[in-house]
GURO-150608 format. One record per residue: residue in one letter; x, y, z of N, C-alpha, C in turn. Coordinates in pm, whole numbers, padded with zeros to 5 digits, always signed. Layout:
REM GURO-150608
AXYZXYZXYZ;...
***
This chain:
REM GURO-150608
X+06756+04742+13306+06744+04705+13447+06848+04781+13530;X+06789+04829+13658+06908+04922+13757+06951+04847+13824;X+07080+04744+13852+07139+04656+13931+07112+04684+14071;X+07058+04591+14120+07015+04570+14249+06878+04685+14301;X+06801+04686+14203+06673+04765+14243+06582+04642+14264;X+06585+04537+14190+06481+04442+14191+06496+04373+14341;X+06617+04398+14427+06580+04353+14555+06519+04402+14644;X+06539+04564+14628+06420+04622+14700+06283+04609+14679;X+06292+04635+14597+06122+04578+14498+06087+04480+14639;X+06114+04301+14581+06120+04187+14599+06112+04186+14767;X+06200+04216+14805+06187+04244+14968+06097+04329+15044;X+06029+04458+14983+05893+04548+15018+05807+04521+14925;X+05770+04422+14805+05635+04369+14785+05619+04520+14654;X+05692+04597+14622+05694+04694+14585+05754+04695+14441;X+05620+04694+14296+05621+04707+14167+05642+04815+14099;X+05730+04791+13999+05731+04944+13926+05783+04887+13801;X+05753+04942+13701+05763+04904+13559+05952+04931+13506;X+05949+04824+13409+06101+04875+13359+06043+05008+13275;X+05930+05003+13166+05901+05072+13081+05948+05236+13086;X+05977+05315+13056+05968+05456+13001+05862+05492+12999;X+05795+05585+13057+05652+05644+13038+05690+05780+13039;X+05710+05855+12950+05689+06001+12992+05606+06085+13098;X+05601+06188+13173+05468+06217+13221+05451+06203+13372;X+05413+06310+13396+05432+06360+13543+05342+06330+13645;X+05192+06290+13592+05113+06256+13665+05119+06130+13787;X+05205+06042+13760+05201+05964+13865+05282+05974+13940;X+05375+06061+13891+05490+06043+14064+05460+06180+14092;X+05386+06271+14045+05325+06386+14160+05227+06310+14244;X+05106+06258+14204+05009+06176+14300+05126+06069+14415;X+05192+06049+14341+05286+05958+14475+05368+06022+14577;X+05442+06158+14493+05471+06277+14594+05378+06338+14697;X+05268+06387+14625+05154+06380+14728+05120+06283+14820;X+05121+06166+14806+05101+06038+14963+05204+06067+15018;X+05362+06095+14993+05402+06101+15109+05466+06227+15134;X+05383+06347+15126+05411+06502+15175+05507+06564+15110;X+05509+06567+14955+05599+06632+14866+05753+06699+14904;X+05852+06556+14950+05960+06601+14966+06003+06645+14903;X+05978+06717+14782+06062+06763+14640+06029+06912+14690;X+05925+06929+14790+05968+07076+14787+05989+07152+14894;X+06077+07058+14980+06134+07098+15072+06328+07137+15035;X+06355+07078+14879+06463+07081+14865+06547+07178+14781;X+06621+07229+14811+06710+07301+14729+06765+07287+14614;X+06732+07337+14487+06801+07224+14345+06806+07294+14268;X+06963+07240+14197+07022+07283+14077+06962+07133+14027;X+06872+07215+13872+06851+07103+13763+06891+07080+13646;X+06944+06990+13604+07046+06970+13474+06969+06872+13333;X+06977+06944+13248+06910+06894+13134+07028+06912+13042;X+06939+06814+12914+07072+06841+12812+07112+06688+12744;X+07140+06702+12626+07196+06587+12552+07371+06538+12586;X+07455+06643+12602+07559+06569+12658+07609+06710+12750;X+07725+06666+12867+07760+06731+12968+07680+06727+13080;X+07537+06673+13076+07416+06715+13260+07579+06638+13326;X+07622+06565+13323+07668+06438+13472+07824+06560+13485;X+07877+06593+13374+08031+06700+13435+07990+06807+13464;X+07899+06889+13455+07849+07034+13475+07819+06988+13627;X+07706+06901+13653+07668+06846+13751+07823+06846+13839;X+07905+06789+13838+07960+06760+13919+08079+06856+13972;X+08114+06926+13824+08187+07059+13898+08083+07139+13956;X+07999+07146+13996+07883+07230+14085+07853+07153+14222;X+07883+07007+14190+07865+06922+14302+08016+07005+14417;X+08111+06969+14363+08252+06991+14402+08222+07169+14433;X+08220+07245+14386+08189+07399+14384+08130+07416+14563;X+08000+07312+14568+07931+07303+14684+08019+07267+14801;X+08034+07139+14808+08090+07082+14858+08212+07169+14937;X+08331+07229+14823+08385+07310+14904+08364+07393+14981;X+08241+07492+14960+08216+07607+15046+08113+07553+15153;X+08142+07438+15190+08080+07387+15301+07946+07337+15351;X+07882+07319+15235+07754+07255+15164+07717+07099+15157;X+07640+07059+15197+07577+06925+15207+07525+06887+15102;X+07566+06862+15002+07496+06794+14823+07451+06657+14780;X+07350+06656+14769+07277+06514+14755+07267+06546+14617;X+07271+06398+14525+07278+06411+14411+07248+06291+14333;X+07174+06332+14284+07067+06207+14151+07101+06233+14024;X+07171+06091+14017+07186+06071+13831+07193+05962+13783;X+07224+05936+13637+07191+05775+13552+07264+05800+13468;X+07258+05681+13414+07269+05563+13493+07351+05519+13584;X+07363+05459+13687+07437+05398+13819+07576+05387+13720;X+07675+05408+13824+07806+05349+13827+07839+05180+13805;X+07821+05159+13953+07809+05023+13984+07670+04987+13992;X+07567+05036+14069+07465+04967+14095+07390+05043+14168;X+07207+05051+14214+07140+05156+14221+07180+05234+14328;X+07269+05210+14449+07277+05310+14563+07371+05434+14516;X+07508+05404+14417+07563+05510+14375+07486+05623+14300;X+07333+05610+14256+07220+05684+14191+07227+05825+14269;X+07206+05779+14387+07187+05897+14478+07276+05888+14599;X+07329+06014+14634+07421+06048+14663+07437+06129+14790;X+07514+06143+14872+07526+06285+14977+07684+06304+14987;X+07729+06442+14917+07891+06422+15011+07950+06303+14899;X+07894+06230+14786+07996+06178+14722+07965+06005+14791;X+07857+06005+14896+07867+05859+14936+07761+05817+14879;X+07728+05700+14846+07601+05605+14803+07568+05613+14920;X+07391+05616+14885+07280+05572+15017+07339+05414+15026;X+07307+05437+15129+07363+05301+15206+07234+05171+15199;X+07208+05059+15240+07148+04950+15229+07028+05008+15273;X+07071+04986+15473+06939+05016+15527+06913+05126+15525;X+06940+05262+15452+06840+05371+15413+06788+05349+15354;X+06792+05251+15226+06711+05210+15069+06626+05126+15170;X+06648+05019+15225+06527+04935+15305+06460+05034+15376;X+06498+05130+15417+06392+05233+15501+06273+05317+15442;X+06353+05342+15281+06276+05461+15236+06155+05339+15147;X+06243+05225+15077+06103+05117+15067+06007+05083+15140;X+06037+05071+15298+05898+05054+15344+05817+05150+15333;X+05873+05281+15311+05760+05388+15315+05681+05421+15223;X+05767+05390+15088+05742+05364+14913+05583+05273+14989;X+05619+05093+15040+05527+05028+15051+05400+05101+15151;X+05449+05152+15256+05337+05167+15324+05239+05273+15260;X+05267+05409+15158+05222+05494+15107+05130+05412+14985;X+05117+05331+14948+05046+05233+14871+05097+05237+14741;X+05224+05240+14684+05293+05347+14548+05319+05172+14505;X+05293+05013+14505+05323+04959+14466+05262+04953+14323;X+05298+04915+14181+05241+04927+14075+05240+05030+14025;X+05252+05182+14063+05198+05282+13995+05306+05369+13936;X+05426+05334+13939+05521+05397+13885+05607+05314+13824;X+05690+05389+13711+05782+05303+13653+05927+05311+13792;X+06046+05204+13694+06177+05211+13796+06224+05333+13815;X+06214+05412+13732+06303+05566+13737+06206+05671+13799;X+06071+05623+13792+05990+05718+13881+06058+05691+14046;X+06008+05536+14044+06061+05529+14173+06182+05553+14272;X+06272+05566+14200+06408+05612+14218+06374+05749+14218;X+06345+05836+14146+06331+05983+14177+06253+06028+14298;X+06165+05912+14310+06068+05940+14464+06173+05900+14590;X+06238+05805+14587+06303+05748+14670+06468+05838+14750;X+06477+05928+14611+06605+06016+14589+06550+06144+14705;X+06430+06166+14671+06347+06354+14728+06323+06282+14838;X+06291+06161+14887+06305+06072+15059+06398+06105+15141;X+06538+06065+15071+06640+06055+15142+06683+06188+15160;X+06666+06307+15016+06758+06445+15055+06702+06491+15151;X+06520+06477+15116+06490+06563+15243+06530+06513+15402;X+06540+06358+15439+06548+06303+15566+06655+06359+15629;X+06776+06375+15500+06909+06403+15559+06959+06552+15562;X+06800+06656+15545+06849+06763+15530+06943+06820+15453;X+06961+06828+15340+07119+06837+15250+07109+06997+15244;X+07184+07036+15209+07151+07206+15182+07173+07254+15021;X+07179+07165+14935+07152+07175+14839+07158+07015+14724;X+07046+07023+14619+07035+06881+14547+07047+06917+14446;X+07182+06842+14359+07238+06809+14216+07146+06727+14143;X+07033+06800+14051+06936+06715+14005+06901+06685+13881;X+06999+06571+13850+06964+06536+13680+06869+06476+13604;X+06846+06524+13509+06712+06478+13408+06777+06363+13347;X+06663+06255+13394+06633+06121+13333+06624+06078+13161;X+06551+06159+13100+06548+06225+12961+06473+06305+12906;X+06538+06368+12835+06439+06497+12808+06437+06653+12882;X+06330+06682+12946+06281+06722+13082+06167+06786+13095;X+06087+06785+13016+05974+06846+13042+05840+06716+13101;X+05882+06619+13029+05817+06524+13102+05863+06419+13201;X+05971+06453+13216+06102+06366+13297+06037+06368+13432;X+06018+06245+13510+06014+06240+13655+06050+06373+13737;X+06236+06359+13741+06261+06506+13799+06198+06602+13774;X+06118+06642+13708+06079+06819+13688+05930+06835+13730;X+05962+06801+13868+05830+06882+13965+05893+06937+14085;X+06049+06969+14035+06128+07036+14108+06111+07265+14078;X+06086+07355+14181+06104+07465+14163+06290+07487+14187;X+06340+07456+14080+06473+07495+14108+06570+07629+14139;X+06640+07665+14192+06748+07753+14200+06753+07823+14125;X+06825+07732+14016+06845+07795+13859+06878+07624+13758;X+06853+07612+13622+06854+07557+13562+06972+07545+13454;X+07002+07432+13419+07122+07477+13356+07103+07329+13182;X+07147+07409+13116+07114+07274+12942+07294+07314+12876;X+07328+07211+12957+07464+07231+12874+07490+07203+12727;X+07416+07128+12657+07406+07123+12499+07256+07060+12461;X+07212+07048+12368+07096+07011+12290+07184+06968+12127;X+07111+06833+12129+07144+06739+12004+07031+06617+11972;X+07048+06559+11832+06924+06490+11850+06959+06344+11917;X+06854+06305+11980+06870+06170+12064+06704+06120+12132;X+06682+05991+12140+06585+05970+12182+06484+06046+12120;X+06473+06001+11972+06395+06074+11885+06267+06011+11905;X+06219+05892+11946+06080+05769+11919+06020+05893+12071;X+06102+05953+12167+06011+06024+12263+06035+06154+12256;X+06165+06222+12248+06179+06326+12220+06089+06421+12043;X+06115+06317+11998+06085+06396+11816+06214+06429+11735;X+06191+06422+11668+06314+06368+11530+06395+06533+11462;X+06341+06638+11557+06423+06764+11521+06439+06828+11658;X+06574+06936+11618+06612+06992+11708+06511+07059+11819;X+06442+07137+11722+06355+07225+11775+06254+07161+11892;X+06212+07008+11866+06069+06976+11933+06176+06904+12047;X+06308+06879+12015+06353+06813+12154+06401+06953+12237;X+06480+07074+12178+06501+07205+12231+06316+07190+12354;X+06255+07190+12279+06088+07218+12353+06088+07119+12489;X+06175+06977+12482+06195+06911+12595+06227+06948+12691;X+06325+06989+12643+06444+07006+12763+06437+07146+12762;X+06391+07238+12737+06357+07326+12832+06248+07325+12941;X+06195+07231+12913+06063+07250+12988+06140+07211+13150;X+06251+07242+13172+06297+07280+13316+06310+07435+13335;X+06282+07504+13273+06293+07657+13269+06188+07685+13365;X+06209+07695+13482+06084+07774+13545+06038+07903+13566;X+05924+07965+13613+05909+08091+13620+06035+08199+13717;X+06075+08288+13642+06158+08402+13703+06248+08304+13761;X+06307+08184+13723+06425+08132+13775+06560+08143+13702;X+06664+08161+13695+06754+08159+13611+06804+08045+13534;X+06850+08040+13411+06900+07942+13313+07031+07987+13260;X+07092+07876+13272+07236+07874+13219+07238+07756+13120;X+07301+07834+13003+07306+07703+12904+07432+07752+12815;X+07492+07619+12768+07558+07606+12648+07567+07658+12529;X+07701+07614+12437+07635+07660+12314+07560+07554+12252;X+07450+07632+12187+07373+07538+12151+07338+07541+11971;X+07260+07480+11927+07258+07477+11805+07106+07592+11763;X+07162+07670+11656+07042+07809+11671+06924+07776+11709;X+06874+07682+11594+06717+07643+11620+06697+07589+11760;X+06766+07541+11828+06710+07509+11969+06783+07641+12052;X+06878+07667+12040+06900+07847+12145+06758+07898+12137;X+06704+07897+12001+06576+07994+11973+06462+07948+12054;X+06475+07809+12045+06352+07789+12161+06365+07797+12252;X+06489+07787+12351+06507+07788+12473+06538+08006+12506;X+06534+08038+12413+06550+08177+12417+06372+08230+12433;X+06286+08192+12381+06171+08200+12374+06113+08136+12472;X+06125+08010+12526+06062+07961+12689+06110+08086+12757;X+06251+08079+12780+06268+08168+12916+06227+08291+12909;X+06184+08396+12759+06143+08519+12791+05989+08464+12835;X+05916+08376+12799+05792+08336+12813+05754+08342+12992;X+05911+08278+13064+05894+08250+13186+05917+08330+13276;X+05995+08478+13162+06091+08571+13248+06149+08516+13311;X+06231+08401+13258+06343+08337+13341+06512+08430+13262;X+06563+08468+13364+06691+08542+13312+06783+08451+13254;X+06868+08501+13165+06922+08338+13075+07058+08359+13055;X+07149+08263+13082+07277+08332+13088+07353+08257+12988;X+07423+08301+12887+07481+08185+12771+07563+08209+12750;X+07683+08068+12764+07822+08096+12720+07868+08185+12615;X+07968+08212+12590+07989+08355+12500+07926+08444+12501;X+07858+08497+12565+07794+08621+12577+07822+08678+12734;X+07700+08629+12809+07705+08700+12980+07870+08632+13086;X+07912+08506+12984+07999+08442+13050+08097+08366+12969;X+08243+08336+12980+08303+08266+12881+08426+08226+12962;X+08453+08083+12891+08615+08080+12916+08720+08070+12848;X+08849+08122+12888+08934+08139+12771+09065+08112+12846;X+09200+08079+12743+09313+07962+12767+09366+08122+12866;X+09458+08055+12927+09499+08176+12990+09617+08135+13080;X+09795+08142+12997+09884+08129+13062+09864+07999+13051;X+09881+07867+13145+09914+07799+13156+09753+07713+13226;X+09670+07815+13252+09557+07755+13299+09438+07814+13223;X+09286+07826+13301+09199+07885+13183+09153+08013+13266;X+09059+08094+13200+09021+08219+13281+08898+08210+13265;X+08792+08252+13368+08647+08226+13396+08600+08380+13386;X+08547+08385+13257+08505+08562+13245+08320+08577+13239;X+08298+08655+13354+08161+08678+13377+08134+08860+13384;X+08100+08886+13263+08100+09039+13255+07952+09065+13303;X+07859+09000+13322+07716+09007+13413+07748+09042+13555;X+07871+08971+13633+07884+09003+13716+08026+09053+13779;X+08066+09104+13651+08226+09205+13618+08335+09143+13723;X+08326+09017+13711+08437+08943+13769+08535+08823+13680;X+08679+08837+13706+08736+08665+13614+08781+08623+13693;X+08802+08475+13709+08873+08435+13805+08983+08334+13687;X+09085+08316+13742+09198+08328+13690+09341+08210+13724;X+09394+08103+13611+09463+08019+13695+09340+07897+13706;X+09251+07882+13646+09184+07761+13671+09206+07622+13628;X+09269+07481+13696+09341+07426+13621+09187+07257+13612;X+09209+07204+13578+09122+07035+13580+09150+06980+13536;X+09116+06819+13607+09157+06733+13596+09039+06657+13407;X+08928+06725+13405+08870+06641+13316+08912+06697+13155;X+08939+06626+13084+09023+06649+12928+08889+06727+12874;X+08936+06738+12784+08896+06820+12645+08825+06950+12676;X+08825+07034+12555+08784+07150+12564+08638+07196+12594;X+08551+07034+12515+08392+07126+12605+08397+07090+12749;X+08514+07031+12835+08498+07001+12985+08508+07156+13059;X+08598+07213+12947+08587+07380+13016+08465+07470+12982;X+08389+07447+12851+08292+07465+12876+08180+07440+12976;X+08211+07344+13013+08100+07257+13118+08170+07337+13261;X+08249+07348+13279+08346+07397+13398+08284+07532+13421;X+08298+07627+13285+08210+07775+13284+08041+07805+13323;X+07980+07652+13295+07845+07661+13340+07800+07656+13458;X+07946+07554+13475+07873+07512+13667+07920+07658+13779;X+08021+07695+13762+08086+07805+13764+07961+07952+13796;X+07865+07957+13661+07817+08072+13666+07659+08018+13750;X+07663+07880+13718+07516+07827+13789+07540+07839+13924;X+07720+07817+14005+07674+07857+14127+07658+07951+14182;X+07707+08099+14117+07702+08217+14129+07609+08235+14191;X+07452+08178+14094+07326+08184+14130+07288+08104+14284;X+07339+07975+14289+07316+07920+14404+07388+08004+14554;X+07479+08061+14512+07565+08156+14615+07446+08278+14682;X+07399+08292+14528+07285+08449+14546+07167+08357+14680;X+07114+08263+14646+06985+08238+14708+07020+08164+14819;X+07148+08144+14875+07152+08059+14980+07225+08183+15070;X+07285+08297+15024+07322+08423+15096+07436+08381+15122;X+07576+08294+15048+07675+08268+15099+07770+08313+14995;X+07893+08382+15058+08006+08433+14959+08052+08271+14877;X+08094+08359+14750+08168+08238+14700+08367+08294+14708;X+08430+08157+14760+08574+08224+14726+08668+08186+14648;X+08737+08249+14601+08757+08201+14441+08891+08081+14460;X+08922+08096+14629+09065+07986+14625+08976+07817+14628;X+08877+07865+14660+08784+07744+14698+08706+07715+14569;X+08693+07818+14473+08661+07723+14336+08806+07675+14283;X+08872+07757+14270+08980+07676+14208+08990+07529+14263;X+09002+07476+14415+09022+07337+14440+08913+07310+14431;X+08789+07333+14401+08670+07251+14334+08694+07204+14192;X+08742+07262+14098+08769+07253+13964+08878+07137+13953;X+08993+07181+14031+09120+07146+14020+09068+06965+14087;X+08980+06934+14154+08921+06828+14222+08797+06745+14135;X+08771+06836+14103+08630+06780+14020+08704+06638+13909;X+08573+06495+13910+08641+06440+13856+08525+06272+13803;X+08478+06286+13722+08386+06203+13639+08394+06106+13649;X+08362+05982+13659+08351+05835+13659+08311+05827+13503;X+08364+05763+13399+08333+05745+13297+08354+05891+13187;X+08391+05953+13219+08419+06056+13111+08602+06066+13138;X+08612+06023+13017+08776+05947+12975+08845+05959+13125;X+08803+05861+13203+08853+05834+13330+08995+05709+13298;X+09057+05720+13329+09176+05592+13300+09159+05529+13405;X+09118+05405+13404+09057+05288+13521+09180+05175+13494;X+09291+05190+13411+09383+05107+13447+09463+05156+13316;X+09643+05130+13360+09713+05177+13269+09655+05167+13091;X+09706+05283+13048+09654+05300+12918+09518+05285+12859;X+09426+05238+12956+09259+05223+12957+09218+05301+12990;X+09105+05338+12884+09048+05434+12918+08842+05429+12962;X+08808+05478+13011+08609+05483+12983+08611+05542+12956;X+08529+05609+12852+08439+05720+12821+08297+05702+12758;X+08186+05793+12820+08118+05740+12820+07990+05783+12699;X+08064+05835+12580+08029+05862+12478+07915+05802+12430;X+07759+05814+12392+07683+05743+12325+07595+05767+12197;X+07665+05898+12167+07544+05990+12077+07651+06012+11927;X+07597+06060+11830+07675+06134+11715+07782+06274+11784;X+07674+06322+11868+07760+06468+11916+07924+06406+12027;X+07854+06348+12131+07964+06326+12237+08051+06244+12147;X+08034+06171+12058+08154+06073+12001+08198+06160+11903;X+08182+06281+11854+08279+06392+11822+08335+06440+11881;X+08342+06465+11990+08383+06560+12090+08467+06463+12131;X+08472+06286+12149+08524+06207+12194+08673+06223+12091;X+08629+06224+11990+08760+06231+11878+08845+06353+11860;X+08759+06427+11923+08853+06551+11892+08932+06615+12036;X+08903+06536+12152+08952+06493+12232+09109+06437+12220;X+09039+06308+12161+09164+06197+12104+09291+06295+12016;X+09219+06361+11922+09270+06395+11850+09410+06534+11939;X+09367+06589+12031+09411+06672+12119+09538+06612+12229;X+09487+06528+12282+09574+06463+12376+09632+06367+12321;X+09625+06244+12226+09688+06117+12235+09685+06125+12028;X+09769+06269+11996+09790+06281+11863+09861+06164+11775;X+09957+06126+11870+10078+06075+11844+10059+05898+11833;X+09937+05852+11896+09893+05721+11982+09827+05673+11904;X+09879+05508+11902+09775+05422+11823+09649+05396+11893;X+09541+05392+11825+09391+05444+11990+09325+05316+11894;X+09275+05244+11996+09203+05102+12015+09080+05134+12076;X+08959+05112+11988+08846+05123+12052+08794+04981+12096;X+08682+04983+12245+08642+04882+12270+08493+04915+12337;X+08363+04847+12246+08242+04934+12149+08122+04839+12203;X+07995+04849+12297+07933+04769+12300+07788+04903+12274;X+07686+04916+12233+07607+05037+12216+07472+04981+12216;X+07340+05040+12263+07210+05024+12263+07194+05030+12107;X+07058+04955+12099+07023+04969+11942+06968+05096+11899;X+06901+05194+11998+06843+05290+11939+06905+05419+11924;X+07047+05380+11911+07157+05505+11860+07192+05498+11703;X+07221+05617+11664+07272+05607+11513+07389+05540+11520;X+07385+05399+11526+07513+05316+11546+07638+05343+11418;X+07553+05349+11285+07661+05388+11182+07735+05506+11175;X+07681+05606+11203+07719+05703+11241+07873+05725+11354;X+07804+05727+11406+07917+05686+11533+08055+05603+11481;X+08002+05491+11421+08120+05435+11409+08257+05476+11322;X+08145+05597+11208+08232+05650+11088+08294+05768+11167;X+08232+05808+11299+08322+05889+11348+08418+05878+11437;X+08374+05776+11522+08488+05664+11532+08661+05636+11465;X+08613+05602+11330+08723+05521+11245+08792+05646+11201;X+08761+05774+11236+08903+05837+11194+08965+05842+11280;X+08991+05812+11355+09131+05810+11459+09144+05687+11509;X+09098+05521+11510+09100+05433+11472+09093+05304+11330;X+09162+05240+11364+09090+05094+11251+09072+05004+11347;X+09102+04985+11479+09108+04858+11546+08979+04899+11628;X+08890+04780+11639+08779+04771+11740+08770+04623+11762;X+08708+04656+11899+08632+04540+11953+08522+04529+12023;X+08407+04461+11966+08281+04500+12000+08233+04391+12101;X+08138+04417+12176+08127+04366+12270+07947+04308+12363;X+07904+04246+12357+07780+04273+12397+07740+04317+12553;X+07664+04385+12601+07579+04454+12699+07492+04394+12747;X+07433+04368+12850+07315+04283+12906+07211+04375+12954;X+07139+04448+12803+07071+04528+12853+07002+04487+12762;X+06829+04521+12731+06757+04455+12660+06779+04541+12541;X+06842+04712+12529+06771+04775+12452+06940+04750+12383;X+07017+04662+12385+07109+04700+12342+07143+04636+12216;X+07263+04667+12121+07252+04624+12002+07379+04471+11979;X+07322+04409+11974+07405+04249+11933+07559+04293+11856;X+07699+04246+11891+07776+04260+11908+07858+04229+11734;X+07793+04146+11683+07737+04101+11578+07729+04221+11470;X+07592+04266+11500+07529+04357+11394+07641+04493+11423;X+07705+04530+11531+07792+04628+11498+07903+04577+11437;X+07978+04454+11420+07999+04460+11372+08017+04462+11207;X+07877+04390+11179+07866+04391+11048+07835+04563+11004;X+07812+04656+11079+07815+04773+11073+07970+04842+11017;X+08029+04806+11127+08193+04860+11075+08267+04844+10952;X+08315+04923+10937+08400+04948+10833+08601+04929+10843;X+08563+04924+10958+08750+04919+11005+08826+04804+10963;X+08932+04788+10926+09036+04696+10908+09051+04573+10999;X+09071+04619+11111+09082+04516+11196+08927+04522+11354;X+08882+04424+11313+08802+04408+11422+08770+04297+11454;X+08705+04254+11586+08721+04143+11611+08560+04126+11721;X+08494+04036+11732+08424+04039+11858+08460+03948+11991;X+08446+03981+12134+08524+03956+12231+08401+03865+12340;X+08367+03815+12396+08328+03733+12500+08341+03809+12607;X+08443+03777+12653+08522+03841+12811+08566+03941+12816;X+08535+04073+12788+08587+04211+12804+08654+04204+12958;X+08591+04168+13002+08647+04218+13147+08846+04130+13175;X+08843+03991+13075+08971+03943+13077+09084+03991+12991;X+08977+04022+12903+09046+04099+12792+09152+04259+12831;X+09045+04280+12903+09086+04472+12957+09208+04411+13099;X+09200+04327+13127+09305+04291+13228+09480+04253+13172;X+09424+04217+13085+09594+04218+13018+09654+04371+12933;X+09812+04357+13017+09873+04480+12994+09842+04513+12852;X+09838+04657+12883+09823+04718+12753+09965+04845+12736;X+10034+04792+12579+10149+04875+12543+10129+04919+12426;X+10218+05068+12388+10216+05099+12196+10081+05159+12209;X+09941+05180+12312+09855+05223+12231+09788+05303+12362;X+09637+05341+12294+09623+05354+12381+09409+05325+12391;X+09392+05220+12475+09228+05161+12446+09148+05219+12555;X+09027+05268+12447+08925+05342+12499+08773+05269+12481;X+08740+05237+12625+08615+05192+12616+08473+05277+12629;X+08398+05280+12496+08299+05368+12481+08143+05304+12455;X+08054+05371+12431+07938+05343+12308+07813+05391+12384;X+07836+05346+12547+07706+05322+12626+07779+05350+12819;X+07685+05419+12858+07738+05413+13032+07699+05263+13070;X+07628+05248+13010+07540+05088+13078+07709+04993+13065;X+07770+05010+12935+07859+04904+12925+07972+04937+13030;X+07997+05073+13038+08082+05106+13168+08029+05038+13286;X+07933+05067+13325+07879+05007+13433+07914+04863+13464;X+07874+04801+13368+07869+04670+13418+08003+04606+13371;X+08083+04674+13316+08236+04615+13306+08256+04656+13467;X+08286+04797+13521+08342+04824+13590+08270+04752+13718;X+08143+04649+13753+08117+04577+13813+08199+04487+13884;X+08163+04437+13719+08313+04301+13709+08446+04355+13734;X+08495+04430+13737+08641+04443+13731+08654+04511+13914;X+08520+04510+13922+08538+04521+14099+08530+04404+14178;X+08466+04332+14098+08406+04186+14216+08519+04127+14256;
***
């Protein structure tokens, strides 16, 4: 459930399924009733198993500085559905969501879409109303059948491919690689990650298919430690920029930093505007994640880790910055993740957890992870939110598993 969508619903008479439906057919016919704002808009589109929301956002920030209007769609919500979509960093406000529902209602779209269709219809409402001059546009899952992708984008960008959402994606690299490219459009450019061969290979094979030009870390573009900051090397377009410092930890954040980096290059090309390099640096140096190891109160941490891959990257993180630190995990996760997994990767840089339950339907009982674990000390908790309020010393606790559980802690810890 998207916190506080069911009031719009409820208040414009206006149905839409919780369900997942893959498949594009109904929110193009709904784009069509109300004059296909999706292609009036300007868009960088982000696919990918982990990094779409930090790539996204150092590109958000990139914009932003050089004087750009950025509307921006992603998931799950922070707090609740208006932070979804975005302009400039602000949530749509009340009565724009009551505005763009009556139009949802008057266009006759009640019933025929799921919640995330409707939110993607509701998102291409507002960018276009408010004119933005460019839209940060993340894939829901997947992307070839994802709501978002009846977008002609800019350029495209797949910061990693891993397996996830196998019951829709498919249970190997290759047939989910086939997903998430399916944002590759004709003669548009692609920027991607490193990726794992068998899916490079497919996404190497869409884009010659699309003659989409393809730009991939370590090769056309790379970044590397440099002095005291990192260096942004683009031999495609025989420039480095140099001294780049950020605020977001670990080493694939500079990867992610190098994508958004070369994706706006491209957005620079088609909008006819110089890029300047003092103005990426304070984009970078600014750029800054809600839930990707954000410290939301002394020694607390979010991160918003949910997969086998990101909860490696989570540890080797850990393992980088807080060598020295006793690290306390605090664990609530959907059921349809390799929960064991995770946890064994987890427990090397912990024994202490505390698991927690989620008020989400798909999520996994607090219970069964723990009878999952293997750690020394664990415990299950009620009140996270009272729990995370008392000082924390000697360590240092990181709350992970699921964004949903971020979300709705960081609710509570606002109310």
């Amino acid at each position: 459930m998207i916190p506080r969508l069911e009031e719009y619903k409820m208040r414009w008479h206006v149905e839409s399924e919780r369900a997942i439906k893959p498949g594009l057919a109904a929110i193009l016919e709904a784009l069509e009733a109300l004059g296909n704002p999706q292609n009036t808009l300007k868009v960088v589109h982000f696919a990918g198993t982990n990094g779409k929301g930090s790539t996204l956002t150092f590109v958000e920030h990139l914009a932003r500085q050089h004087d750009l209007t950025v509307g921006k769609f992603m998931s799950p919500c922070i707090v609740d559905v208006h932070d979804q979509i975005q302009i400039n960093g602000r949530p749509i406000k009340p009565k724009e969501m009551d505005a763009i529902f009556q139009q949802l209602a008057a266009a006759g779209l009640s019933g025929k879409l799921t919640d995330f269709e409707l939110l993607t219809t509701a998102a291409f409402i507002h960018f276009k109303e408010q004119q933005v001059d460019l839209v940060c546009l993340e894939v829901g899952m997947g992307g070839r059948e994802d709501s978002t992708n009846v977008v002609i984008p800019i350029v495209s960008v797949i910061p990693s491919i891993a397996l996830e959402h196998t019951n829709f994606l498919g249970n190997t690299l290759t047939l989910i690689a086939h997903h998430k490219g399916g944002i590759i459009k004709d003669s548009k450019p692609t920027v991607i990650g490193h990726l794992p061969e068998e899916a490079r290979e497919v996404i190497q094979q869409i884009a010659k298919e699309k003659n989409a030009p393809l730009y991939e870390i370590g090769k056309q573009f790379d970044i590397k430690q440099h002095g005291n900051g990192e260096e942004y090397i683009n031999s495609h377009r025989q420039l480095t920029i140099s001294g780049l410092q950020r605020q977001m930890l670990g080493i694939h954040q500079g990867h992610n930093m190098a994508l958004a980096i070369t994706a706006f290059f491209e957005v620079a090309d088609a909008l006819k505007i110089e890029v300047i390099e003092e103005k990426v640096h304070v984009a970078i140096r600014e750029a800054q994640l809600a839930g990707r190891f954000e410290e939301v109160l002394p020694n607390i941490y979010f991160e918003g880790a949910h997969n086998p891959a990101s909860i490696r990257t989570l540890v080797h993180t850990v393992k980088k910055h807080f060598p020295s630190k006793n690290i306390e995990f605090v664990m609530g996760i959907l059921a349809d993740k390799d929960v064991e997994e995770i946890l064994t990767i987890l427990e090397e840089v912990s024994d202490t957890f505390y698991f927690v339950n989620i008020a989400n339907d798909r999520a996994m009982e607090a219970t069964k992870i723990y009878q999952l674990s293997h750690a020394g000390n664990k415990i299950i908790i009620d009140d996270v939110v009272a729990f995370l309020q008392q000082p924390v010393e000697n360590c240092i606790r990181i709350v992970t598993g699921s964004l949903y559980l971020l979300s709705e802690i960081r609710r509570k810890l606002n109310a």
